[in-house]
N, C-alpha and C positions, 0 to 999 in steps of 0.2 A: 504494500500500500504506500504513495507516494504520499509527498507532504499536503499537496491538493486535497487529497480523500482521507486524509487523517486529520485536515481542519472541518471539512466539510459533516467529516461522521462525529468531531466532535460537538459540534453547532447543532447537529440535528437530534443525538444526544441531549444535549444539554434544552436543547428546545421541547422535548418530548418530557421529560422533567420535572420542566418548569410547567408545562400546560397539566400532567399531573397533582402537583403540586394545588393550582389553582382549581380544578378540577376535587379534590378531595376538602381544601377547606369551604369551596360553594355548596359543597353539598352538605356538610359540617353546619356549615350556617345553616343552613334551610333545613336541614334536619331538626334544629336547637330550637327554630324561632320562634315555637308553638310549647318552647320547653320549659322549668324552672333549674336555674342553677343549683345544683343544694350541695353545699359544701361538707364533709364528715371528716367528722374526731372522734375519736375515742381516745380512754384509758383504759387497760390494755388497748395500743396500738394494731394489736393480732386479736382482739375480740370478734366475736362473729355477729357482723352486723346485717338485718333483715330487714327490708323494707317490703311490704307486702307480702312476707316470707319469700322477697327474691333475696339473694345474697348482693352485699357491693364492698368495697372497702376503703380505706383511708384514702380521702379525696376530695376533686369533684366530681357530682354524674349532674345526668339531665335526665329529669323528669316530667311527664303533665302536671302541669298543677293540679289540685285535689285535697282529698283526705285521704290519708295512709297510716297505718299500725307501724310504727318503728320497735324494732327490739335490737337490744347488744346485750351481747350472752358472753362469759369465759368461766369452766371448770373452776370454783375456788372462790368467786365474784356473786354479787347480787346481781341478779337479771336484771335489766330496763327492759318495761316495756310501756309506749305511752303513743296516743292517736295524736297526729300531727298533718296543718295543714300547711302547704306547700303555697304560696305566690309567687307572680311572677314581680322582679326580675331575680330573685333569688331567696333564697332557703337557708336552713343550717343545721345540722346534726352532731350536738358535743354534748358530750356524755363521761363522765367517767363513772367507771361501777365499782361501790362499796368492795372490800374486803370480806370475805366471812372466813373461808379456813387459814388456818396457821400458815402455811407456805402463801397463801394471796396476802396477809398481813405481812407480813416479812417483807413481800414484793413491792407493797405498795409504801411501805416505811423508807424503803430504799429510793423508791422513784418519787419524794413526797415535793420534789422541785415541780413534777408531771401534773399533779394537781394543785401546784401553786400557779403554774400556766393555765389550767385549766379556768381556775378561778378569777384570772385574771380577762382570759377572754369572755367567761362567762359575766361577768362585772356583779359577780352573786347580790344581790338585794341584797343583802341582809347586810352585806358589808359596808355598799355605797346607802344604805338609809344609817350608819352609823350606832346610832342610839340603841336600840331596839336589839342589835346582836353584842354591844358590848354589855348591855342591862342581863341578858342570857349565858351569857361567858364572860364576867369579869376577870378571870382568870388570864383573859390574850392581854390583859395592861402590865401582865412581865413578861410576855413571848414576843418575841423566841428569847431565853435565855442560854448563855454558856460560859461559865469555865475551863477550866483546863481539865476537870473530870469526865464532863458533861456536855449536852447540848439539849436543851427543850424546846422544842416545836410545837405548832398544832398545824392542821390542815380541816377544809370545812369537810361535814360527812356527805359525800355524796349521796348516800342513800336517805337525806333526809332534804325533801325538798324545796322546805323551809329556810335552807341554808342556815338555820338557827343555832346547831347542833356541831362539837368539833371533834377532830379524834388528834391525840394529844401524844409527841413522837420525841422518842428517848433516844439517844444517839447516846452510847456510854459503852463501856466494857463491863463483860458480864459483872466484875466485882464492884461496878461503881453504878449497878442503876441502883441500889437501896439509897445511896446517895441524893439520886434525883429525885426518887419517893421523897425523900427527907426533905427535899427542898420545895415541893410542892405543900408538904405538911406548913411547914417555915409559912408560907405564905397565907395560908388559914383555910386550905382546902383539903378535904377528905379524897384521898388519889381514887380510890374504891366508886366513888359518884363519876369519876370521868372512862372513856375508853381510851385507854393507850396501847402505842404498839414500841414494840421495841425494837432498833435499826440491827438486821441481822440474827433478830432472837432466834432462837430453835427452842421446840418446844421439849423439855427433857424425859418426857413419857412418849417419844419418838424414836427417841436414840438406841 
């Protein structure tokens, strides 16, 4: 093949391509313009998420607008499940789902920055009305605390929809969370009224 037919096969190439290219987003649009954008999160990222009981996963998709059953499910987690209506020009699906067994609490102690995002893009009420979740939890007017033994946190409970409710997170070595108890005592609270988790606990009726 001469330089002639190697310009030429490259231009028609590249021409063939590009009308692809244009070709695949027109139809893209015109596929969408009857659609809802609906944007999805989760906590587990690997959660199984169901819209109509179709499966989708962390993203965007496009949908009809409508009414739809959303559920996000993982082994070890509190299920969501909640009807949800879709407008157009866009949607939204963020979720993080409760802890319940000992290895989903460990996970979620670890990942508790995941629901500090969460919460942030959520803009949880109960936070931005102020009063209302600090009269509930006066306990967050010392968190996060840390020393050199310790670190205490809270994070909101997903599972309570109220965003009223905290789960309350020990970053410590095994011989320093009596420590932490000790410090939540100090402060004029009963640890036994709140839920905590401990970062990396194992539970030792496991071992």
């Amino acid at each position: 093949m001469n330089n002639v037919n190697k310009i030429r096969y490259g231009v028609i190439t590249g021409l063939v391509i590009i009308v692809g290219l244009i070709g695949f987003y027109t139809y893209q649009t015109i596929s969408r313009s009857d659609k809802v954008k609906v944007t999805i999160q989760a906590i587990p990222n690997d959660a199984t998420i169901l819209i109509n009981n179709k499966q989708y996963g962390i993203g965007d998709v496009y949908i009809l607008p409508g009414n739809y059953s959303v559920s996000v499910k993982k082994d070890g987690f509190q299920n969501y499940s909640q009807s949800s209506t879709f407008t157009k020009p866009a949607g939204s699906i963020d979720v993080a789902l409760a802890p319940q067994s000992d290895a989903a609490k460990a996970w979620a102690s670890q990942h508790s920055s995941d629901y500090s995002a969460y919460e942030g893009r959520a803009g949880t009420q109960a936070v931005t009305s102020g009063q209302s979740f600090l009269d509930k939890n006066p306990i967050v007017n010392h968190l996060p605390y840390e020393n050199y033994l310790f670190t205490i946190g809270y994070f909101i409970n997903p599972s309570d929809k109220s965003g009223n409710s905290i789960i309350i997170t020990i970053d410590a070595a095994e011989g320093y969370r009596q420590s932490a108890i000790n410090k939540i005592k100090e402060w004029g609270y009963q640890p036994s009224e709140f839920n905590i988790t401990f970062n990396n606990y194992v539970d030792p009726f496991l071992k």
